[in-house]
C-alpha positions in Angstrom: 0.0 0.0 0.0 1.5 3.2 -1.4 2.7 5.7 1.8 0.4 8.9 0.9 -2.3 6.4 1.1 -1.7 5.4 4.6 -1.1 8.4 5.7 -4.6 10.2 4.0 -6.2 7.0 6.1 -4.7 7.9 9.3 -5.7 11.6 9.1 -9.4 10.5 9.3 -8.9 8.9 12.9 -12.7 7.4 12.4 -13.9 5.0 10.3 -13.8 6.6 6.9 -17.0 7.5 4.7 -17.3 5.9 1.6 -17.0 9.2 -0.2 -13.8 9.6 1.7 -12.4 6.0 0.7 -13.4 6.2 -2.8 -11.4 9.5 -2.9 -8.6 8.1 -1.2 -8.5 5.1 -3.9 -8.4 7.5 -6.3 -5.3 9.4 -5.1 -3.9 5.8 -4.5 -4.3 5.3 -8.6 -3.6 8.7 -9.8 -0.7 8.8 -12.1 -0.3 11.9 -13.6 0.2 16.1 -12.1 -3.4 15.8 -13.7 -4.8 13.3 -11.7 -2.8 14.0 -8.5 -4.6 17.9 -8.8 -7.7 16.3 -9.3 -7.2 13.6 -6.5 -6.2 16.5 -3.8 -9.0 19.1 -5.0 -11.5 16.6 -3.7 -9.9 15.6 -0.6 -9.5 18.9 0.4 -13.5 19.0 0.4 -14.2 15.8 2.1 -11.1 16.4 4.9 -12.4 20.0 5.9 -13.9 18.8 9.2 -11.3 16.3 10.0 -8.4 18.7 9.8 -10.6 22.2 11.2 -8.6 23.5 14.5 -5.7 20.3 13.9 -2.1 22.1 13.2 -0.3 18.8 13.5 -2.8 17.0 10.6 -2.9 19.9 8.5 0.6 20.4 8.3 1.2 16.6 7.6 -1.9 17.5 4.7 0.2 20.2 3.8 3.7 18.2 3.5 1.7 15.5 1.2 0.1 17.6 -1.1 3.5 19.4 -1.6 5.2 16.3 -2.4 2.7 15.4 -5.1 2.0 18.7 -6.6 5.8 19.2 -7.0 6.0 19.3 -10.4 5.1 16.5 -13.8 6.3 13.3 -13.4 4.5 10.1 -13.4 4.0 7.4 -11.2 2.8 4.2 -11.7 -0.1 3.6 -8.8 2.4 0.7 -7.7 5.1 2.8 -6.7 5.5 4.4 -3.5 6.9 8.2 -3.0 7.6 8.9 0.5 6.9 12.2 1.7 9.6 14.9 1.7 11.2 13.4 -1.7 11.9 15.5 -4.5 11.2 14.8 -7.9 11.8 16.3 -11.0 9.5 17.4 -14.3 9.3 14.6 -16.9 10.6 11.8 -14.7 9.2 8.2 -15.1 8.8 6.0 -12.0 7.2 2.6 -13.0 6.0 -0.7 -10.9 6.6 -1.0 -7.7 9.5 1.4 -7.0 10.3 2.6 -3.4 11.3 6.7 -3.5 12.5 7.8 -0.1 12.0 10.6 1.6 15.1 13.4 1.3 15.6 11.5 -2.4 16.2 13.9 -4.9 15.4 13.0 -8.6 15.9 15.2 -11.7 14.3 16.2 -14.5 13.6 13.5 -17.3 14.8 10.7 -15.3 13.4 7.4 -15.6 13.2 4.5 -12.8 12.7 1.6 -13.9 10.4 -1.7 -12.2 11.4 -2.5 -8.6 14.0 0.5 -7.9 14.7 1.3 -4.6 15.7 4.7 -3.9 17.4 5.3 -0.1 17.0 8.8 1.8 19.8 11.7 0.3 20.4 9.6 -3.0 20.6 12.1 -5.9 20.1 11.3 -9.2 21.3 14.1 -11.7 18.9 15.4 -14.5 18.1 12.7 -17.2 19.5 9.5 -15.6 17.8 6.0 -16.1 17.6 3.3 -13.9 17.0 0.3 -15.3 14.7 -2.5 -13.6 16.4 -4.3 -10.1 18.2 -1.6 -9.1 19.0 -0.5 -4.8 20.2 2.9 -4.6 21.9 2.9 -0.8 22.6 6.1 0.6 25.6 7.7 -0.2 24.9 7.0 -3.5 25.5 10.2 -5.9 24.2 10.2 -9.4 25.2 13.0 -12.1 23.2 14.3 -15.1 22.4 11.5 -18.0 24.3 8.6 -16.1 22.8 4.9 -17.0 22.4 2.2 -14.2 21.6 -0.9 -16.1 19.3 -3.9 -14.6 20.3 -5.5 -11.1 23.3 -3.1 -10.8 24.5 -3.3 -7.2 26.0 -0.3 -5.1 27.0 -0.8 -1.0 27.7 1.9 1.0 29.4 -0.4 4.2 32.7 -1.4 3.8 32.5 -3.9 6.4 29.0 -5.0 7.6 28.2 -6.9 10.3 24.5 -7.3 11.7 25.2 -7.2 15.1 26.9 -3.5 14.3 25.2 -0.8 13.2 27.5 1.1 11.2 24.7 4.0 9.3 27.3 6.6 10.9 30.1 5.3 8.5 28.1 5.4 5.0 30.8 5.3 2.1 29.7 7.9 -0.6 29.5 6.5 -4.0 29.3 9.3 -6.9 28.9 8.3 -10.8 30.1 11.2 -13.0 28.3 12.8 -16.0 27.3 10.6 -19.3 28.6 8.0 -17.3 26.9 4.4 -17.7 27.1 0.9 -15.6 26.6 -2.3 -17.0 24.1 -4.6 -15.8 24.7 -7.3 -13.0 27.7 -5.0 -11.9 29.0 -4.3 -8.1 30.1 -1.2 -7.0 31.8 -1.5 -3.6 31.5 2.2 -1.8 33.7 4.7 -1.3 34.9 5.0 -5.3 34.4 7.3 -8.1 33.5 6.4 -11.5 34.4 9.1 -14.2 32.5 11.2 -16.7 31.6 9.2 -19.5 33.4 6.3 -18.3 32.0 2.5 -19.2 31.7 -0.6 -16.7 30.9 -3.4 -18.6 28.1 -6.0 -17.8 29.1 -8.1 -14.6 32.1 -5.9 -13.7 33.3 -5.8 -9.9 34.5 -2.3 -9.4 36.8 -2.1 -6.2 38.8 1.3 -7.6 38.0 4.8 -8.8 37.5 4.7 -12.4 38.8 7.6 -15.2 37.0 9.7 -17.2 36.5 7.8 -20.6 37.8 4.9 -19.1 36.4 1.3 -20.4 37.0 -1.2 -18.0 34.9 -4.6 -16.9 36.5 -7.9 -15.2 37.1 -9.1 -11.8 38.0 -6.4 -10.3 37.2 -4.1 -13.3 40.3 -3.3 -15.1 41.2 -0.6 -17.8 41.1 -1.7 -20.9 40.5 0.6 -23.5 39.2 4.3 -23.9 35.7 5.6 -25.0 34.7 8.6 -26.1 31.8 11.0 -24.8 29.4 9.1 -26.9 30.5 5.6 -26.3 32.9 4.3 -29.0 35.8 3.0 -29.1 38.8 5.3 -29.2 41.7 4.4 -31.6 45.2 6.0 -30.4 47.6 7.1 -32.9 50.0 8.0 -30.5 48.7 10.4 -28.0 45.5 11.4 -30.2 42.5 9.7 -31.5 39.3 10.9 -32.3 35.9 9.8 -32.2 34.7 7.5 -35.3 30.8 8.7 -34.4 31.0 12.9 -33.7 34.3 13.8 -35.2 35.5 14.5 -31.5 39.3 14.8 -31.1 40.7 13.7 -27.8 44.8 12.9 -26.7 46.3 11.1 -23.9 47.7 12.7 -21.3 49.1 10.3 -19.2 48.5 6.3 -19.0 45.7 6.7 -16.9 44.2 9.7 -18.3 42.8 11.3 -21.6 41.1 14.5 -22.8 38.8 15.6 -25.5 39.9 18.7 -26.8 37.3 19.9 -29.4 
């Protein structure tokens, strides 16, 4: 059962009318900034007497309807936003996708079936998530980065469950354009560069350059890519990209640059 609907149920502290219900079942489905509007207009009607002279319910009506009108994104009536997320115009949140609250989603991002997004995640402006996906906090997202199905992240270096260790959270943070291979881990605490590449069932225990292709066990470098994916051929310390004409040169073993 989706949060906002529990929490319109618990305003009523009575056994609900059937007006009330039906109006609640309606939020529960609603889908679109459309249907949300639509969904709230009429519960503000029916919840008048319920929340008259009650600052604590009408501040928690408040914080709900804030988190819903927010802006146009969808939401499939599976998925579940927590109140006191943020999320962007355009985005995409299909079945049965957990949003947090203190999440913050872009613009045009889309999440795919069964995503899980932990409190202070941020996913940058046209990201994707594909389907199987945990986002643990700590985990930092930047604009148009790919996470592709059943992608793991951690953010404990050591857990045990007979120690609580939420105080020593290991930040994760996935550069711009960057994109992740499905099945792959990414133990906490590491970087992975702008446009870099992890390929499908990679184990990434080490920061990872800009541009960088790397996959294996732990992921290794094993060729460059450019800004929109391909392969980079060196001739000597340049190279440019076989797709946009993009020219980029080497500036050390472990680093390249696109210069125009």
């Amino acid at each position: 059962m989706n949060s906002f609907f529990s929490k319109i149920k618990s305003l009523t502290r009575s056994t609900p009318s059937v007006e009330l219900l039906w109006y609640m079942e309606y939020l529960r489905m609603a889908e679109t900034l459309e249907d949300r509007r639509t969904a709230l207009s009429m519960l503000d009607v029916a919840l008048k007497e319920i929340l008259r002279d009650d600052l604590e319910l009408n501040r928690a009506w408040a914080a709900m309807k804030a988190t819903y009108l927010q802006s146009n994104y969808f939401a499939h009536h599976t998925a579940t936003i927590d109140l006191g997320c943020k999320i962007g115009n355009d985005t995409k949140i299909w079945h049965n996708t957990h949003v947090m609250k203190s999440a913050v989603i872009g613009d045009r991002c889309i999440l795919g079936q069964n995503t899980f997004v932990a409190p202070n995640v941020v996913l940058g402006n046209g990201t994707k998530v594909q389907n199987n996906v945990s986002l643990y906090e700590g985990v930092r997202c930047e604009e148009d980065t790919f996470i592709g199905p059943s992608v793991v992240f951690t953010n404990v270096i050591n857990p045990r469950s007979a120690i609580e260790r939420k105080a020593e959270f290991m930040p994760t943070l996935v550069k711009k354009g960057a994109s992740i291979g499905a099945n792959s881990t990414i133990v906490c605490g590491h970087t992975i560069g702008a446009y870099a590449f992890v390929g499908a069932g990679s184990l990434v225990t080490s920061c990872i350059p800009d541009n960088a292709m790397v996959y294996g066990h732990p992921a290794r470098l094993q060729y460059w890519v450019s800004d929109a994916g391909h392969r980079l051929a060196f001739d000597g310390d340049k190279a440019v990209c076989s797709a946009t004409g993009d020219k980029y040169i080497k500036e050390t073993d472990l680093s390249i640059k696109k210069i125009s």
